[in-house]
Structures are given as structure tokens and as C-alpha cells.
Biopython code that builds the backbone (N, CA, C, O; Angstrom):
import numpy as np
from Bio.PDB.StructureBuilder import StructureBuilder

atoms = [
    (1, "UNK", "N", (1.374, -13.998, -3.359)),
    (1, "UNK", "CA", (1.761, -12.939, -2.452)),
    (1, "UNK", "C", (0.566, -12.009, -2.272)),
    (1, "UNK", "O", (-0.157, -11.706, -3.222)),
    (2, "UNK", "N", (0.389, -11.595, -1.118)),
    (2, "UNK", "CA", (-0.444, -10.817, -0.531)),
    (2, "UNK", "C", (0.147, -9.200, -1.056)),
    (2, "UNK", "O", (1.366, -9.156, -1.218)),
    (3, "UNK", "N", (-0.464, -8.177, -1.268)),
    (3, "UNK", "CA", (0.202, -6.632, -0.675)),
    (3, "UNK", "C", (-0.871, -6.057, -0.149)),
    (3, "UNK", "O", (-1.978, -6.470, -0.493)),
    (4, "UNK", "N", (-0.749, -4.979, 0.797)),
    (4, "UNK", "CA", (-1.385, -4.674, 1.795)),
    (4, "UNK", "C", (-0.884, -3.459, 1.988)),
    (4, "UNK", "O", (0.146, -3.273, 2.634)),
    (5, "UNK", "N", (-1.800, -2.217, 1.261)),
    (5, "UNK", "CA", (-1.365, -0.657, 1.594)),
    (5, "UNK", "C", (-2.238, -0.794, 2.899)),
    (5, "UNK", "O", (-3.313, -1.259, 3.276)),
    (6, "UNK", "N", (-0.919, 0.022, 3.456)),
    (6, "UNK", "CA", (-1.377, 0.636, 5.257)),
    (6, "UNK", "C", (-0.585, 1.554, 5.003)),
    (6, "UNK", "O", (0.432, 1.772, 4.346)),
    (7, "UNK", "N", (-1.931, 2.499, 6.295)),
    (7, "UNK", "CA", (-1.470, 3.901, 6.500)),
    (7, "UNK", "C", (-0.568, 3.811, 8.174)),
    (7, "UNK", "O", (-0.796, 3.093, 9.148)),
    (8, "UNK", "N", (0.501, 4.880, 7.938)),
    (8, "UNK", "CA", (1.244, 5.022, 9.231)),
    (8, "UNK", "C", (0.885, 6.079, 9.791)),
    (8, "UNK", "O", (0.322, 6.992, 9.187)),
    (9, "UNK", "N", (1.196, 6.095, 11.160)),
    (9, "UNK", "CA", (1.314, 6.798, 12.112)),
    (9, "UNK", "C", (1.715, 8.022, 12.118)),
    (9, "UNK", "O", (1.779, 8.396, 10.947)),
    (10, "UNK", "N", (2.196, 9.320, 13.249)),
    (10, "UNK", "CA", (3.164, 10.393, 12.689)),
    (10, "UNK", "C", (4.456, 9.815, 13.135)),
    (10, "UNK", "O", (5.420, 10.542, 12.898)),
    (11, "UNK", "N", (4.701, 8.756, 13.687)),
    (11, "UNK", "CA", (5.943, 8.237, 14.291)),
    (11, "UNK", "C", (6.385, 6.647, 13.031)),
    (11, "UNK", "O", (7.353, 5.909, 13.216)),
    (12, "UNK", "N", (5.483, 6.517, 11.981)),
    (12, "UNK", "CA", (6.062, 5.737, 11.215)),
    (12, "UNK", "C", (5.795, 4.474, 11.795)),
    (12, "UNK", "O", (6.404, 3.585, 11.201)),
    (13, "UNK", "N", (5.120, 4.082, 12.720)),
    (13, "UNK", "CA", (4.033, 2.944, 12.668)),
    (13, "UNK", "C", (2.709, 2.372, 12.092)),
    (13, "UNK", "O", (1.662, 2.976, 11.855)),
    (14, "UNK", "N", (2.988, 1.156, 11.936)),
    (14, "UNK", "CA", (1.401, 1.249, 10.928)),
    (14, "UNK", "C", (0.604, 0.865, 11.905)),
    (14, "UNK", "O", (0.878, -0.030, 12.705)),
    (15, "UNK", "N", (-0.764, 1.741, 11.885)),
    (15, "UNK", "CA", (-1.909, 1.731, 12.321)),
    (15, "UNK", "C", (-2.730, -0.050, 12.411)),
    (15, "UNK", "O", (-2.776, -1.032, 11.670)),
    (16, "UNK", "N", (-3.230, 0.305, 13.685)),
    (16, "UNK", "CA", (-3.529, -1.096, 14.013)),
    (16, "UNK", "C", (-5.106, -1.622, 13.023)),
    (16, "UNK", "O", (-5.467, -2.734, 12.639)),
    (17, "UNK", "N", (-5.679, -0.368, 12.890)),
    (17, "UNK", "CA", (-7.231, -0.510, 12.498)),
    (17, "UNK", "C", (-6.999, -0.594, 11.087)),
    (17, "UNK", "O", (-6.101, 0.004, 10.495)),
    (18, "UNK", "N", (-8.203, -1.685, 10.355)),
    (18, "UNK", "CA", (-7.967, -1.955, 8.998)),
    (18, "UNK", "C", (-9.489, -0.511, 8.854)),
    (18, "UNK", "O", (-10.672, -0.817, 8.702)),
    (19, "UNK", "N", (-9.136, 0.476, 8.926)),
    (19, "UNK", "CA", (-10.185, 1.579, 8.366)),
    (19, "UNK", "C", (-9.521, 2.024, 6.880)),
    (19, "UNK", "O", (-10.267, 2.417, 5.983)),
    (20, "UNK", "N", (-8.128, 1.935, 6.697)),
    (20, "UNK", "CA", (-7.348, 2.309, 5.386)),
    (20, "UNK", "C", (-6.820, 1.366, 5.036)),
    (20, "UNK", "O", (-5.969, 1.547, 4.165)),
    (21, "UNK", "N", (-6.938, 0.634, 5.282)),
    (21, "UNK", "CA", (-6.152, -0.750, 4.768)),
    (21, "UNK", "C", (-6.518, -1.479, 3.503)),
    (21, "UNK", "O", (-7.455, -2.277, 3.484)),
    (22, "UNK", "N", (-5.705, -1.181, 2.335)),
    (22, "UNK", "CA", (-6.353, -1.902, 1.055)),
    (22, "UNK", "C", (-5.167, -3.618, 0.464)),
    (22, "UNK", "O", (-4.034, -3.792, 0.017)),
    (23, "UNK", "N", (-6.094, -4.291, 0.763)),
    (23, "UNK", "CA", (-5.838, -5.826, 0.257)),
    (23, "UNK", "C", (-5.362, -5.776, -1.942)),
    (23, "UNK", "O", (-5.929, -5.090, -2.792)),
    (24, "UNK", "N", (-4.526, -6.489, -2.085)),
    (24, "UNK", "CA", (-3.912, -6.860, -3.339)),
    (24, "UNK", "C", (-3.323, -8.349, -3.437)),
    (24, "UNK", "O", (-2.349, -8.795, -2.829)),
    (25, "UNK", "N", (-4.080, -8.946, -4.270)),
    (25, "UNK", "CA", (-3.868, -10.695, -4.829)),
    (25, "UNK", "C", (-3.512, -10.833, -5.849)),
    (25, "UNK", "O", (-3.502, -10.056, -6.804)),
    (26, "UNK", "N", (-3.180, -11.850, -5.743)),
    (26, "UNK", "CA", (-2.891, -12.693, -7.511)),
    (26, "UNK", "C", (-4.449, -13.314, -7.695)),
    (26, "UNK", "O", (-4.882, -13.366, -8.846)),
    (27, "UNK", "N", (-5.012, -13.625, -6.965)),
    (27, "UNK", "CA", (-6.221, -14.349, -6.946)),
    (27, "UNK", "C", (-7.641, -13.090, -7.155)),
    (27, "UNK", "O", (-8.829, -13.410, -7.189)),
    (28, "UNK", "N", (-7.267, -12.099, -7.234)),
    (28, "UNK", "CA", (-8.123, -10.933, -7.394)),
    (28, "UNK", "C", (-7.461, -10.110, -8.543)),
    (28, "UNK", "O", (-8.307, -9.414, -9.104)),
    (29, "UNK", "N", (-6.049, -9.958, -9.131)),
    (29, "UNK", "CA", (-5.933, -9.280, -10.249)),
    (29, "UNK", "C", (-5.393, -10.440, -11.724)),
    (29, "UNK", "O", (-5.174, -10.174, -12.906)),
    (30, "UNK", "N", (-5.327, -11.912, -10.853)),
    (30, "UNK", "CA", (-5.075, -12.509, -12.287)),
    (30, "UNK", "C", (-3.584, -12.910, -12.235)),
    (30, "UNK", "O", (-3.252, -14.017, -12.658)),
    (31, "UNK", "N", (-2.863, -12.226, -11.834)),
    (31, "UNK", "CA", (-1.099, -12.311, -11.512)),
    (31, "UNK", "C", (-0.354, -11.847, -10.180)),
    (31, "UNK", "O", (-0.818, -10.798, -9.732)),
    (32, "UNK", "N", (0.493, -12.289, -9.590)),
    (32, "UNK", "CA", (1.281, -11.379, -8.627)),
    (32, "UNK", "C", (1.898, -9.972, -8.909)),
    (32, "UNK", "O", (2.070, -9.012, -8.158)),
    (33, "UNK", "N", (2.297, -10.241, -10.817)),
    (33, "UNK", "CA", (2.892, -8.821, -10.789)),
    (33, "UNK", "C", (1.545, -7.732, -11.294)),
    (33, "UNK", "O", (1.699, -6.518, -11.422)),
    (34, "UNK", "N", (0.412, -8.359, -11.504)),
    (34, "UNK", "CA", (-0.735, -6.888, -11.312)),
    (34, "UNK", "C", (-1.018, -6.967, -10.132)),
    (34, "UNK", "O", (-1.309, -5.830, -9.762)),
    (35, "UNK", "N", (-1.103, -7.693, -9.292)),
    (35, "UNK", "CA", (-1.554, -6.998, -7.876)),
    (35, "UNK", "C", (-0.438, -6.365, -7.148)),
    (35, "UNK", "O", (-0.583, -5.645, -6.160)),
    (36, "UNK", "N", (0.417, -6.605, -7.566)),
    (36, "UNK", "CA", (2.153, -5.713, -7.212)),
    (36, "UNK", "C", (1.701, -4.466, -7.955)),
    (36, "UNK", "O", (1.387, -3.415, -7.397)),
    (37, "UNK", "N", (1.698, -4.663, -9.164)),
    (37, "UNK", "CA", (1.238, -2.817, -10.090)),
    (37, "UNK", "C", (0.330, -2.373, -9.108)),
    (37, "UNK", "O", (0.677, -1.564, -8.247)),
    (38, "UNK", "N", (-1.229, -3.015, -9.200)),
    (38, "UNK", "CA", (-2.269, -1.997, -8.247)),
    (38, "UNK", "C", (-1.751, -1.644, -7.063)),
    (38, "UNK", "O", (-1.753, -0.449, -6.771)),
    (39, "UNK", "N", (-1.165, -2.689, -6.081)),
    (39, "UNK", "CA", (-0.857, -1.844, -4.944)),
    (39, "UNK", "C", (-0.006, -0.612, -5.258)),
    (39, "UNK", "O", (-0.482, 0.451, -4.861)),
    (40, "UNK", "N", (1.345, -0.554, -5.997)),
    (40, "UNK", "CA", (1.409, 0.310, -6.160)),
    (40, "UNK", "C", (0.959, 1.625, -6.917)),
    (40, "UNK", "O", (1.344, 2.744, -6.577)),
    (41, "UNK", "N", (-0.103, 1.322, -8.237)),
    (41, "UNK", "CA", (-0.968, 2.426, -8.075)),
    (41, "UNK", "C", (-0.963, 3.171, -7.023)),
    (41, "UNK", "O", (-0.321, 4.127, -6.586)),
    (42, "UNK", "N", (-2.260, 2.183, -6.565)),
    (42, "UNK", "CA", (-2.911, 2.844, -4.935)),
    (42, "UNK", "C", (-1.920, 3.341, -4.212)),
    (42, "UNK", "O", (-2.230, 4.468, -3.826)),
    (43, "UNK", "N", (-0.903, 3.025, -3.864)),
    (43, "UNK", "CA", (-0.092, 3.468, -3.021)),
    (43, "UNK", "C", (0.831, 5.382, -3.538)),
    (43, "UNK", "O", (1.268, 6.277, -2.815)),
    (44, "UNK", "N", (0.763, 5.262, -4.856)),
    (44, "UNK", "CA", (1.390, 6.391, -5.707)),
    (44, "UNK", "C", (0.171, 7.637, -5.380)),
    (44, "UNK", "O", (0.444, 8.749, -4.927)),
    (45, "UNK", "N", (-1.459, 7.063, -5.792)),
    (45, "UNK", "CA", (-2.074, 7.281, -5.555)),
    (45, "UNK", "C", (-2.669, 8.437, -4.123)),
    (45, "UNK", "O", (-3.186, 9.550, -4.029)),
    (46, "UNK", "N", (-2.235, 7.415, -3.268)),
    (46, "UNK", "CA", (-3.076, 7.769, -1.820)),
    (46, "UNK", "C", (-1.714, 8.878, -1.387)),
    (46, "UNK", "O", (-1.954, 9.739, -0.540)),
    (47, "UNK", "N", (-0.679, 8.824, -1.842)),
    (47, "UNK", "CA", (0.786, 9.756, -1.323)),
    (47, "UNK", "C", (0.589, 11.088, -1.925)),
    (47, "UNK", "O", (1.066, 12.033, -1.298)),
    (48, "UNK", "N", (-0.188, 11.393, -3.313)),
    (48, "UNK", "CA", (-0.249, 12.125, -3.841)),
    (48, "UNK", "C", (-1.555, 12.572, -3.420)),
    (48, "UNK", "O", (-1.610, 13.793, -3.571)),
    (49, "UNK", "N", (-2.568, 12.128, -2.981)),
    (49, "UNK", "CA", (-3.557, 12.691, -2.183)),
    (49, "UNK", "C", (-2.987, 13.266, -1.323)),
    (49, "UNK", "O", (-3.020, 14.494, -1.396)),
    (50, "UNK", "N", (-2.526, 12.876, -0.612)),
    (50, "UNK", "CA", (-1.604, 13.201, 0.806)),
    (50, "UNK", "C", (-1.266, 14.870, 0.915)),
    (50, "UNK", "O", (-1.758, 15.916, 1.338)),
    (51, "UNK", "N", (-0.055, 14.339, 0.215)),
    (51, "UNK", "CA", (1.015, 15.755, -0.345)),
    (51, "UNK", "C", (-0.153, 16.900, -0.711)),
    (51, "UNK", "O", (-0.023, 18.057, -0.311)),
    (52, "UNK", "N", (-1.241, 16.496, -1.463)),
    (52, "UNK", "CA", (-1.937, 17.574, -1.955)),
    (52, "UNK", "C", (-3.143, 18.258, -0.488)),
    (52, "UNK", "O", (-3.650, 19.379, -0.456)),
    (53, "UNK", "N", (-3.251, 17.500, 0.218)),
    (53, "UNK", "CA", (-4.075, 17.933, 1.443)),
    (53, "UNK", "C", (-2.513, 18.129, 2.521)),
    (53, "UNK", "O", (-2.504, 19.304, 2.891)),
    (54, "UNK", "N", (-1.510, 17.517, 2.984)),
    (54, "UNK", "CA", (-1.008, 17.972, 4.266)),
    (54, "UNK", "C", (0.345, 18.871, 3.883)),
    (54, "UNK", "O", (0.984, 19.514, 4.715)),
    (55, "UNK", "N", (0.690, 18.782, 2.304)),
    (55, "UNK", "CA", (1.885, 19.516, 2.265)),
    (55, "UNK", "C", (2.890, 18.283, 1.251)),
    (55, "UNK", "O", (2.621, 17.088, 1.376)),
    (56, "UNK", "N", (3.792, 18.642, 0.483)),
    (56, "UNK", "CA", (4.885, 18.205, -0.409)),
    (56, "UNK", "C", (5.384, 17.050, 0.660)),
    (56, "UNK", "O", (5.281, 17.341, 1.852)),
    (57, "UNK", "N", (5.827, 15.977, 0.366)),
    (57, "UNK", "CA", (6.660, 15.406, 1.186)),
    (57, "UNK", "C", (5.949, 13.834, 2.136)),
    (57, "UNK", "O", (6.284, 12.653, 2.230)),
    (58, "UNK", "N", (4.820, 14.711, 2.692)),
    (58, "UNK", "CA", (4.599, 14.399, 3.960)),
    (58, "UNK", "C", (3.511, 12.790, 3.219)),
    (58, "UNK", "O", (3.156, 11.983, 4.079)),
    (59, "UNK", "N", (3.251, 12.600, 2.288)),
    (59, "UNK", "CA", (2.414, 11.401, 1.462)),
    (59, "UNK", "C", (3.283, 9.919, 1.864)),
    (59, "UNK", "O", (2.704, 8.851, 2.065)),
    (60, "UNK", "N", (4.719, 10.100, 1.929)),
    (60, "UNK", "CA", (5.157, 8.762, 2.056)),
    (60, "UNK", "C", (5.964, 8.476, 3.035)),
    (60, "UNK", "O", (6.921, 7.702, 3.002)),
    (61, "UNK", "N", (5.543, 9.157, 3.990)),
    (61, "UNK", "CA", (5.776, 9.441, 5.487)),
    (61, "UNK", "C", (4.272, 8.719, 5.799)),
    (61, "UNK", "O", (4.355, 8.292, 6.950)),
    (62, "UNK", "N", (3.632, 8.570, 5.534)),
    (62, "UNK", "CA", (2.128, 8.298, 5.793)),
    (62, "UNK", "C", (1.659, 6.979, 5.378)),
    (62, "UNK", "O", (0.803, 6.288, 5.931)),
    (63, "UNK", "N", (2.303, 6.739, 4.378)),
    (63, "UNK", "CA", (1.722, 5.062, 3.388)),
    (63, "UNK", "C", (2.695, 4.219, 3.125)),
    (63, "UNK", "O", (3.619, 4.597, 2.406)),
    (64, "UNK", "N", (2.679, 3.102, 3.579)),
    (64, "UNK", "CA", (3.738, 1.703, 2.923)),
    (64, "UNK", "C", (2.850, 0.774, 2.284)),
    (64, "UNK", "O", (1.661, 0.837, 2.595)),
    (65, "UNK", "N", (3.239, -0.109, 1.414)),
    (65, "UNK", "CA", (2.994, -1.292, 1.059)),
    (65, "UNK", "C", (3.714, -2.329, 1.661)),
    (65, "UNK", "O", (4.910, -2.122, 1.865)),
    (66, "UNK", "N", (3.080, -3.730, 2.087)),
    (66, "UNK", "CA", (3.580, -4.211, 2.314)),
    (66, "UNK", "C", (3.351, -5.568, 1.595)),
    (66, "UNK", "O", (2.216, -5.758, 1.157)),
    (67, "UNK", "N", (4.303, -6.554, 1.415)),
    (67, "UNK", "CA", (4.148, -7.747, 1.225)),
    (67, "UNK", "C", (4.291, -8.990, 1.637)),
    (67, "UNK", "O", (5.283, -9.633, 1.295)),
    (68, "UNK", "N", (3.523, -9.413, 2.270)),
    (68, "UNK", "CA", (3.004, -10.544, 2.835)),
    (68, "UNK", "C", (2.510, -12.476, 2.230)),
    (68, "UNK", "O", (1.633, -12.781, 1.422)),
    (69, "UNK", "N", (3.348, -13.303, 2.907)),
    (69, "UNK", "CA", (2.796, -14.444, 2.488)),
    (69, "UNK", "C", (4.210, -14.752, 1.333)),
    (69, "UNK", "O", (4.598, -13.752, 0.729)),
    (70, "UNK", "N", (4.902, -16.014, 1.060)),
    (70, "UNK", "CA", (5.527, -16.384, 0.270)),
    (70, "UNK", "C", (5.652, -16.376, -1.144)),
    (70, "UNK", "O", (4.786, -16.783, -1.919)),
    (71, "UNK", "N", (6.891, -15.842, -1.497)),
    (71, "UNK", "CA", (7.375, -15.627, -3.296)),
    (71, "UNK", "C", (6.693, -16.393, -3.657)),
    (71, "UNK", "O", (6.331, -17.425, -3.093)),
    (72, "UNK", "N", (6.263, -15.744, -5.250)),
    (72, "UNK", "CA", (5.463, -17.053, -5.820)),
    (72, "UNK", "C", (6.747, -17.214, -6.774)),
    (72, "UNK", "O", (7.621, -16.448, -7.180)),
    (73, "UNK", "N", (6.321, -19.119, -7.001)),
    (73, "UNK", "CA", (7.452, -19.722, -8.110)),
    (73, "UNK", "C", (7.059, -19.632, -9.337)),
    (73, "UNK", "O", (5.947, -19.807, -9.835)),
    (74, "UNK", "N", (8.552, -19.202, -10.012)),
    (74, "UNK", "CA", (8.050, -19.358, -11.793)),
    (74, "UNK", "C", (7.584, -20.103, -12.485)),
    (74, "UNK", "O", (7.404, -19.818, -13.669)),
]
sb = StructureBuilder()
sb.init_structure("model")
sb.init_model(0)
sb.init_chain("A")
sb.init_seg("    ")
for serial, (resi, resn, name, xyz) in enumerate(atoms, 1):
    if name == "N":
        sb.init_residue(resn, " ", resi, " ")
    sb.init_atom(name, np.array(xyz, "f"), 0.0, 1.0, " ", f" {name:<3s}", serial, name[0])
structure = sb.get_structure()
């Protein structure tokens, strides 16, 4: 499985340009469920940047993770 933090829009679309766009693998952290943890790091991360520059709240109005590409099997 792929995850893929993107930043949204003020209308809750994600932005077309990969300028914020951070990539997460199994093939780059070793497992699906650490590249599931880092994205969400990053994602806990970049919301709490957020909140601290635009105001309480407004961080996860701004950032999703997404996951992309088929479950991996046990």
C-alpha cells in the first residue's frame, strides 16, 4: 500500500500540484504498518503546524492521508 499526505484546498479538495505531497511505502519503511505510522506522523505533524500558524482547528481541514494501491496479504 501506497499513503500519500496531501494538502487540501479551503473547499476540502486536494490540490492538484505534488508541491506538498509526501509519498509512504512498505518498500521505503520496511512494512505497510510503518509506512501507515509515518504517514501518520507526518500527517499529526503537518496539522499541528497548521493549527499553530492559521488558528486551533483549521490543521485537518487542510491535510488527508490517503491510501492508495491494494491491501497487503498476511
Amino acid at each position: 500500500m501506497l499513503y500519500m499526505l496531501k494538502e487540501l484546498d479551503s473547499k476540502g479538495r486536494i490540490f492538484q500540484d505534488d508541491d506538498t505531497t509526501e509519498y509512504f511505502s512498505a518498500a521505503d519503511y520496511g512494512s505497510d504498518d510503518a509506512a501507515k505510522a509515518a504517514a501518520m506522523d507526518a500527517y499529526n505533524f503537518r496539522v499541528r503546524q497548521t493549527d499553530e500558524n492559521w488558528g486551533a482547528g483549521v490543521g485537518k481541514t487542510r491535510w488527508t492521508v490517503l491510501a492508495v494501491g491494494p491491501k497487503p496479504q498476511p
